[in-house]
N, CA, C and O atoms as a MOPAC input file, in Angstrom:
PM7 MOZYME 1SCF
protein

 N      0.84100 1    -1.18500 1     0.00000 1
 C      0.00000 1     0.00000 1     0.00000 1
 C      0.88200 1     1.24300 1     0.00000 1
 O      2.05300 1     1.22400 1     0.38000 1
 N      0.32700 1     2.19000 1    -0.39300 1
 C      1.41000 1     3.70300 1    -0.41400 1
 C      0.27500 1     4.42500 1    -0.29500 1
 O     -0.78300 1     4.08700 1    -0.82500 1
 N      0.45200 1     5.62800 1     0.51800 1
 C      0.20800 1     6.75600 1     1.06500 1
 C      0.39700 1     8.04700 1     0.57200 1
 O      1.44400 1     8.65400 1     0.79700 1
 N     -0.63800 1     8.58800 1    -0.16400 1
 C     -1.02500 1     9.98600 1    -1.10300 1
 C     -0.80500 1    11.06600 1    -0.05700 1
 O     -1.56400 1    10.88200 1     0.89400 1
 N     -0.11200 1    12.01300 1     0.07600 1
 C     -0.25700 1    13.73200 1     1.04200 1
 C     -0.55700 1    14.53300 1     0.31200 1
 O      0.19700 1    15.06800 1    -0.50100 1
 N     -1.81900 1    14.77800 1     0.48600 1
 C     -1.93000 1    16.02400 1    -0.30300 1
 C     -2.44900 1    17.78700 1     0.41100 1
 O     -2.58500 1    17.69700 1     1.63200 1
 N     -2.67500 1    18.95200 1    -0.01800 1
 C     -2.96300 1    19.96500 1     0.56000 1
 C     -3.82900 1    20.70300 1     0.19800 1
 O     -3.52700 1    21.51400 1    -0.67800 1
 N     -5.29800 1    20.69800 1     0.76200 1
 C     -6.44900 1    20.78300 1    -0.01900 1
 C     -7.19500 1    21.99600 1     0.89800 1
 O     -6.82200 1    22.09900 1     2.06700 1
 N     -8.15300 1    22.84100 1     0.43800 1
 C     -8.81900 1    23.78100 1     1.21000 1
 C     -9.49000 1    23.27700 1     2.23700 1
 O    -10.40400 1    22.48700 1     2.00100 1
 N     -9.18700 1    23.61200 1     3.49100 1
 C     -9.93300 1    22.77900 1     4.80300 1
 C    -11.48500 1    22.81200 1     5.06700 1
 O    -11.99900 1    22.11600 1     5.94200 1
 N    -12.43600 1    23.94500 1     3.98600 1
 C    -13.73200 1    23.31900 1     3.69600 1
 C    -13.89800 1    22.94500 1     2.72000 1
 O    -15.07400 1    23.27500 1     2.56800 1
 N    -13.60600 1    22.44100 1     1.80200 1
 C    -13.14500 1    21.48300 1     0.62200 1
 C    -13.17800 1    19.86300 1     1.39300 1
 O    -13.77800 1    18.81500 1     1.15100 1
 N    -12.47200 1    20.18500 1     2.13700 1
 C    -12.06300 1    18.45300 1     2.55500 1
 C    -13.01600 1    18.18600 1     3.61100 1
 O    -13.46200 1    17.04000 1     3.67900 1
 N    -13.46200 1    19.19400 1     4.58200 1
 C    -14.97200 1    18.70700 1     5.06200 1
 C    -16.16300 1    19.04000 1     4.67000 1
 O    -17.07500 1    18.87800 1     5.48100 1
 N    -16.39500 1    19.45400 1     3.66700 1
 C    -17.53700 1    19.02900 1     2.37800 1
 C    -17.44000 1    17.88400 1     1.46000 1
 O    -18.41400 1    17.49500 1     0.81500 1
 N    -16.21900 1    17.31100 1     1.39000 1
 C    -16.07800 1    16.26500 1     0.51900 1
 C    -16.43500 1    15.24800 1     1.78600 1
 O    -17.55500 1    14.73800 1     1.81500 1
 N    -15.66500 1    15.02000 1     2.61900 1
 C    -16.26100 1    13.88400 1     3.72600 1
 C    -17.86200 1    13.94200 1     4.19800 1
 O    -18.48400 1    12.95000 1     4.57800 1
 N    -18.34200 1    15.11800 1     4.11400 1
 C    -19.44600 1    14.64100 1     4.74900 1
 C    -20.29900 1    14.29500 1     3.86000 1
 O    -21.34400 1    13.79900 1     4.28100 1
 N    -20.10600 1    14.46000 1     2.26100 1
 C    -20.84700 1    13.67400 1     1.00000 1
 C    -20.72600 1    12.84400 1     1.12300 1
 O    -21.49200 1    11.94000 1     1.45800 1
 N    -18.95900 1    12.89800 1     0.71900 1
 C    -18.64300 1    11.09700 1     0.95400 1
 C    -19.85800 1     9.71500 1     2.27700 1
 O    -20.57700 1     8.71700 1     2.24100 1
 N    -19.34700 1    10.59300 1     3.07000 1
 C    -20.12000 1    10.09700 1     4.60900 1
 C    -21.65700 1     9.58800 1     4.14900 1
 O    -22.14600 1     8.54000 1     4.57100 1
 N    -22.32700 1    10.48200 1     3.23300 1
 C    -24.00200 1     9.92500 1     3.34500 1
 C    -23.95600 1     9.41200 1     2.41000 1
 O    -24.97700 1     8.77100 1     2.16200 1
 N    -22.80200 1     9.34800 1     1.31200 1
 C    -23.01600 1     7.79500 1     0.15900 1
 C    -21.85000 1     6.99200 1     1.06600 1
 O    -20.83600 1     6.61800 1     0.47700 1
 N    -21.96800 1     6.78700 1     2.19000 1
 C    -21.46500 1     5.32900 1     2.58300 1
 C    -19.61400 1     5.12800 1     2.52200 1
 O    -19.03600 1     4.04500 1     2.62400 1
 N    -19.08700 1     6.20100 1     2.37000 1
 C    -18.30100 1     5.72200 1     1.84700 1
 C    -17.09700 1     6.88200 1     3.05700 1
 O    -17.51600 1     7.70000 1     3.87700 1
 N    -15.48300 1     6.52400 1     2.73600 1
 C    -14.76800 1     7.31500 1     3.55500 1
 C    -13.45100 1     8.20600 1     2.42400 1
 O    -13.41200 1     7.75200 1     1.28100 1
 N    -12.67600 1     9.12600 1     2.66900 1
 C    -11.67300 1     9.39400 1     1.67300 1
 C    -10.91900 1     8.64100 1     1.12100 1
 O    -10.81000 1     8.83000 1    -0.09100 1
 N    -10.27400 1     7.74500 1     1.60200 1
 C     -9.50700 1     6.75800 1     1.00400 1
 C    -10.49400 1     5.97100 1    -0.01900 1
 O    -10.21000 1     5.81800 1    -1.20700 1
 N    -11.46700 1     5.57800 1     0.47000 1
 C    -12.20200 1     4.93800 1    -0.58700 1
 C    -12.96700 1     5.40500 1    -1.90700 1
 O    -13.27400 1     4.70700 1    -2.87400 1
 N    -13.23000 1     6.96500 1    -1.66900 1
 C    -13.50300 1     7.51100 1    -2.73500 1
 C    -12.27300 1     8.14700 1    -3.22000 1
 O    -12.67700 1     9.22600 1    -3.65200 1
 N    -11.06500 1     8.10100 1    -3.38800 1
 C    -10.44100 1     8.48700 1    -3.98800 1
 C     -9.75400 1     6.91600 1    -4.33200 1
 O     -9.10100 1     7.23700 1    -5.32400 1
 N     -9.64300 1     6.30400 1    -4.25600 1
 C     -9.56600 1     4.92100 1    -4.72100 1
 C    -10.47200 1     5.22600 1    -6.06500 1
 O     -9.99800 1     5.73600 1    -7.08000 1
 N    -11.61200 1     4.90200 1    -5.93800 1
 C    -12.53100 1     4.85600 1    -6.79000 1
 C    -12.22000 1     6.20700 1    -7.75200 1
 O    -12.35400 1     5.91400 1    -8.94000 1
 N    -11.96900 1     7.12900 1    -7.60900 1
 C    -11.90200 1     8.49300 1    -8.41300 1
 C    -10.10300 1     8.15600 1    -9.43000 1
 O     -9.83200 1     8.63600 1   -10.53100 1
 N     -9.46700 1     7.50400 1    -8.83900 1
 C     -8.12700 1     6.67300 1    -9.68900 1
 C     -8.28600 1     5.75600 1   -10.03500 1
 O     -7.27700 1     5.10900 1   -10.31700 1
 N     -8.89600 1     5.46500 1   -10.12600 1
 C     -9.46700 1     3.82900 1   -10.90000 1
 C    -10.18500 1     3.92300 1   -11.92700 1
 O    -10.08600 1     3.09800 1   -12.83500 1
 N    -11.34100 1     5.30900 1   -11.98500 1
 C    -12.17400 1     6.07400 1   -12.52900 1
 C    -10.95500 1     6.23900 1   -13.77000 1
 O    -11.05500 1     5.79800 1   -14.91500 1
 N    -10.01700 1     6.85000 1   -13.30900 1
 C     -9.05600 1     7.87900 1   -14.29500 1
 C     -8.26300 1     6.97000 1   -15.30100 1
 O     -7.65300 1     7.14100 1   -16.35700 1
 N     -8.62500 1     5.71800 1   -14.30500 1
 C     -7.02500 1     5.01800 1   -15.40800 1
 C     -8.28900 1     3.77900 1   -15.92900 1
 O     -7.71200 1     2.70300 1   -16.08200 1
 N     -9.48100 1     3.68600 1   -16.16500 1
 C    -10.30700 1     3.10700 1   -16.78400 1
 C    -10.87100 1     3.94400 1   -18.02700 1
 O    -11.15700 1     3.41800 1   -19.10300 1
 N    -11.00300 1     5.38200 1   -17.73800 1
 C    -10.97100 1     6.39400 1   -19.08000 1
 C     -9.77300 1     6.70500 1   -19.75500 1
 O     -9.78300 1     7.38500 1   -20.78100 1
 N     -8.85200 1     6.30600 1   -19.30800 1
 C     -7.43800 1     6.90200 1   -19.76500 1
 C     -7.59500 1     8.47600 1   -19.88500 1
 O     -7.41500 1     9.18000 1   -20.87900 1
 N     -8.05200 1     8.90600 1   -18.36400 1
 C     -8.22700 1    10.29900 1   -18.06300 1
 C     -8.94400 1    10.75000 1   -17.21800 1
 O     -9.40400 1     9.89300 1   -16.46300 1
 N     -9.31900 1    12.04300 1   -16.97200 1
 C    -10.26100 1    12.63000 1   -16.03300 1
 C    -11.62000 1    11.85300 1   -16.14100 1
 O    -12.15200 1    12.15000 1   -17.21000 1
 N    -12.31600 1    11.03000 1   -15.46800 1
 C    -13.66900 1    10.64000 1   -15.25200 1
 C    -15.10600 1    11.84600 1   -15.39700 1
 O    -16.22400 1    11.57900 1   -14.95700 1
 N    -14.77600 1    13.06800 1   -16.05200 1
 C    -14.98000 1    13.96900 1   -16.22300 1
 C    -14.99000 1    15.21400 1   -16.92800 1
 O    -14.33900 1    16.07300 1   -16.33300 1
 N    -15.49500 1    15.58600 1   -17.96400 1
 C    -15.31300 1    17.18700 1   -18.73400 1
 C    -14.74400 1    18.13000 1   -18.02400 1
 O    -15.32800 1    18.61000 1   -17.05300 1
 N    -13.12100 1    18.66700 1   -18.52600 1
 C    -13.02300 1    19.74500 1   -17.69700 1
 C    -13.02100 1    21.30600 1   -18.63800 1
 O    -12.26100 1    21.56100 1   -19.57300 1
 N    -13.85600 1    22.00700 1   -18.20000 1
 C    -13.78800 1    23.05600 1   -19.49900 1
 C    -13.98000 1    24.56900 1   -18.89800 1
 O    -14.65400 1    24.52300 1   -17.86900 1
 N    -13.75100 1    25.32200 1   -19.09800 1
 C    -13.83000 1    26.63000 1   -18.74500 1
 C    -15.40500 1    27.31600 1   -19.20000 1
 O    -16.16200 1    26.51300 1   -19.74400 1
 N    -15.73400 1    28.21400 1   -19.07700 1
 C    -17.01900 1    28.86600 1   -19.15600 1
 C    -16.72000 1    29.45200 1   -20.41500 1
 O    -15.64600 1    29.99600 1   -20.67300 1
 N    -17.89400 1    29.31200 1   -21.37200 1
 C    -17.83100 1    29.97100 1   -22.49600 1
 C    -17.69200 1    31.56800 1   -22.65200 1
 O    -17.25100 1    32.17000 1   -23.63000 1
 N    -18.18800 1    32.11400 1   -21.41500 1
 C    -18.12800 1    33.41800 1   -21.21900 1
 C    -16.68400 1    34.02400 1   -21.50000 1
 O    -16.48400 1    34.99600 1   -22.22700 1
 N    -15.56600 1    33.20400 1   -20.72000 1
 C    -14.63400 1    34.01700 1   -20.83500 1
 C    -13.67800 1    33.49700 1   -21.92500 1
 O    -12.50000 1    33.84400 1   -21.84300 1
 N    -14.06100 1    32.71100 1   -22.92300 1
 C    -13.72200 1    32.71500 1   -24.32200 1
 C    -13.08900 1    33.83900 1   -24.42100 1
 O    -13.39700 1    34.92900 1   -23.94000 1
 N    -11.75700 1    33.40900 1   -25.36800 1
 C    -11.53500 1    34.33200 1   -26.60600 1
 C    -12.54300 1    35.64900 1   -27.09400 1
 O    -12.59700 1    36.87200 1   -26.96600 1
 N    -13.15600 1    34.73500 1   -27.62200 1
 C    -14.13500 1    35.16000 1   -28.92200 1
 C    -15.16700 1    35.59600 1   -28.10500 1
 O    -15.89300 1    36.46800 1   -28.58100 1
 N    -15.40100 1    35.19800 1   -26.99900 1
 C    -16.61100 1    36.21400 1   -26.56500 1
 C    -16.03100 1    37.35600 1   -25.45700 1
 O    -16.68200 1    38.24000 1   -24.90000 1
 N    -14.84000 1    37.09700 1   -25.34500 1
 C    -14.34800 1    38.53000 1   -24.98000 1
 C    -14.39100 1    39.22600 1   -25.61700 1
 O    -15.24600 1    40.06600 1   -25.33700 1
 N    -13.60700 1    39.48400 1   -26.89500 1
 C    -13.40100 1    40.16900 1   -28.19200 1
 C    -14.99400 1    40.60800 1   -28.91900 1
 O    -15.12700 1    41.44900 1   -29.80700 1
 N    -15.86400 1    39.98500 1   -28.43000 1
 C    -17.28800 1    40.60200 1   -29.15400 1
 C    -17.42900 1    41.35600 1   -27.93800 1
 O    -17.36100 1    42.57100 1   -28.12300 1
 N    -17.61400 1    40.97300 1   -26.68700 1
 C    -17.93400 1    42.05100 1   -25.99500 1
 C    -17.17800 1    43.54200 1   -26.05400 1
 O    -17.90200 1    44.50900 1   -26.29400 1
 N    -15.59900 1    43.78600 1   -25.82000 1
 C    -14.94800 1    44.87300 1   -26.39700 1
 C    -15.50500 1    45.34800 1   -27.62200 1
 O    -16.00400 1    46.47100 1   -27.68700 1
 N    -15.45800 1    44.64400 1   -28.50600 1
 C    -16.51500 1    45.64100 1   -29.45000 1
 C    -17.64000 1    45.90100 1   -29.69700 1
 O    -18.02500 1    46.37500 1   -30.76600 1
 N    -18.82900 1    45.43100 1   -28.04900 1
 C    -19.99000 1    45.78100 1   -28.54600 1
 C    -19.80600 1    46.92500 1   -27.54700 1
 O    -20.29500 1    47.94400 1   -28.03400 1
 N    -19.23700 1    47.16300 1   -26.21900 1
 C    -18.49100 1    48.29800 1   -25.66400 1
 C    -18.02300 1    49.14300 1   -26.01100 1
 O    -18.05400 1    50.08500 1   -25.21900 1
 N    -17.40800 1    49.35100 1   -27.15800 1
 C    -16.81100 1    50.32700 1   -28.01700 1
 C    -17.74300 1    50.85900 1   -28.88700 1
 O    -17.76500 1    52.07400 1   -29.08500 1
 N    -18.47900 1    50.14600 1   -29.40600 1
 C    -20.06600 1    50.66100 1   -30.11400 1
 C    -20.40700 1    51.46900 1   -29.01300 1
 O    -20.20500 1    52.68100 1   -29.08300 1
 N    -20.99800 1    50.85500 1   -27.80100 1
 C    -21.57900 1    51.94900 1   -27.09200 1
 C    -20.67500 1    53.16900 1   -26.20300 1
 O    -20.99000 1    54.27100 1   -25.75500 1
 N    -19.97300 1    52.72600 1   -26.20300 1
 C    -18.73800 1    53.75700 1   -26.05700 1
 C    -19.00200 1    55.48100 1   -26.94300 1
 O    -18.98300 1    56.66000 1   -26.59100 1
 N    -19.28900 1    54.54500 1   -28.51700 1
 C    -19.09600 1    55.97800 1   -29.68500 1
 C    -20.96000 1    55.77500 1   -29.97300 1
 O    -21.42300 1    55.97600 1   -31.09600 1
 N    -21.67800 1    55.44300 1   -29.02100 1
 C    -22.70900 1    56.11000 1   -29.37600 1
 C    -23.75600 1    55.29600 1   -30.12200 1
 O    -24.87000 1    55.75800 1   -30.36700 1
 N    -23.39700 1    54.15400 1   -30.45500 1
 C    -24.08800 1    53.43400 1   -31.27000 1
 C    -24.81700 1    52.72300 1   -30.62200 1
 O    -24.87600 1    51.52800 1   -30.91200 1
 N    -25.64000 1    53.28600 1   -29.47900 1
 C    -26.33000 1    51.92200 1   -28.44300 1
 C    -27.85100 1    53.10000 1   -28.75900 1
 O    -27.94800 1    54.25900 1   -29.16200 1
 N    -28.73300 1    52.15500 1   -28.36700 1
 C    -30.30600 1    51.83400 1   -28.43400 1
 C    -30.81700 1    52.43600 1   -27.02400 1
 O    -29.82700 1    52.84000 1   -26.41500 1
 N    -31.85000 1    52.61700 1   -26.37800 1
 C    -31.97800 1    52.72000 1   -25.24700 1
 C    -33.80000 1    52.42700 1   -25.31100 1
 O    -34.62400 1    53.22000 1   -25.76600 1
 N    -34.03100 1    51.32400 1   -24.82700 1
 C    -35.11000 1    50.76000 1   -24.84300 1
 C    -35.46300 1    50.30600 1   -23.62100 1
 O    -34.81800 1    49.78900 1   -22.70900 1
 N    -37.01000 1    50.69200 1   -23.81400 1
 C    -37.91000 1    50.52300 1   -22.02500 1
 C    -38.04400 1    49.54000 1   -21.47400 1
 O    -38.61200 1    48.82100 1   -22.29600 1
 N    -37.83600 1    48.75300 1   -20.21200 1
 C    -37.69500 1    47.12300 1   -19.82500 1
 C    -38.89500 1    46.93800 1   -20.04600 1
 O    -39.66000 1    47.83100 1   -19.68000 1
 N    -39.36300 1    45.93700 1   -20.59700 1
 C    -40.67900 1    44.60700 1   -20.60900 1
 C    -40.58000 1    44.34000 1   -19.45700 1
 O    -39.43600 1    44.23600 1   -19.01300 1
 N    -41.66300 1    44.14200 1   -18.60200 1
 C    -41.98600 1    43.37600 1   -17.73400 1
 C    -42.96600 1    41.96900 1   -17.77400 1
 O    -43.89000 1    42.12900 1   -18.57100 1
 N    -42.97400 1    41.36800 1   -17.47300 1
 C    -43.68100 1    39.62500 1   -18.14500 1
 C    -44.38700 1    39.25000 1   -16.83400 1
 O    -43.88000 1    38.69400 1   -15.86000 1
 N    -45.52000 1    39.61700 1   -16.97800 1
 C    -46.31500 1    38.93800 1   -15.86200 1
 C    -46.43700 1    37.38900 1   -15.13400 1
 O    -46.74600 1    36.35100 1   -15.71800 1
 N    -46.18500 1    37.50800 1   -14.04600 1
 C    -46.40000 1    35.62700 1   -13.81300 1
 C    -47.85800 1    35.21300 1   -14.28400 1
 O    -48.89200 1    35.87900 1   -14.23600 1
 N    -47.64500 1    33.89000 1   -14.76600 1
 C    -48.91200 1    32.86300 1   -15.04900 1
 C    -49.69300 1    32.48500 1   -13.71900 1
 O    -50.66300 1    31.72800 1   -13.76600 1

């Protein structure tokens, strides 16, 4: 057996135990399972991706829809309000 140290945010690691805790289970054993996970995908058991927001490309449209309204080229229209059903 060998022994992982790692250095993790201290409510990080008691939010992860007390999940862990009501599916039954303890850290060692879900991280067992979360490496076993990794080397059965030949990878993260998981999508890891950033928010489309802070894209490239949707930075760069926002600067220039900012710069439109910057020089004037903006609309100014009355809020809708939408009644509840």
């Amino acid at each position: 057996m060998a022994n992982i140290n790692i250095r993790i945010d201290d409510n990080l690691k008691k939010d992860a135990e007390n999940l862990f805790n009501d599916l039954g289970l303890n850290m060692t054993t879900a991280t067992t399972m979360f490496l076993k996970q990794c080397l059965y995908c030949h990878g993260l058991p998981f999508e890891v991706r950033m928010d489309p927001f802070y894209s490239a490309t949707n930075q760069a449209h926002l600067r220039r829809a900012i710069a439109d309204l910057d020089a004037g080229n903006g609309k100014a229209h009355e809020l809708i309000e939408v009644e509840d059903e």
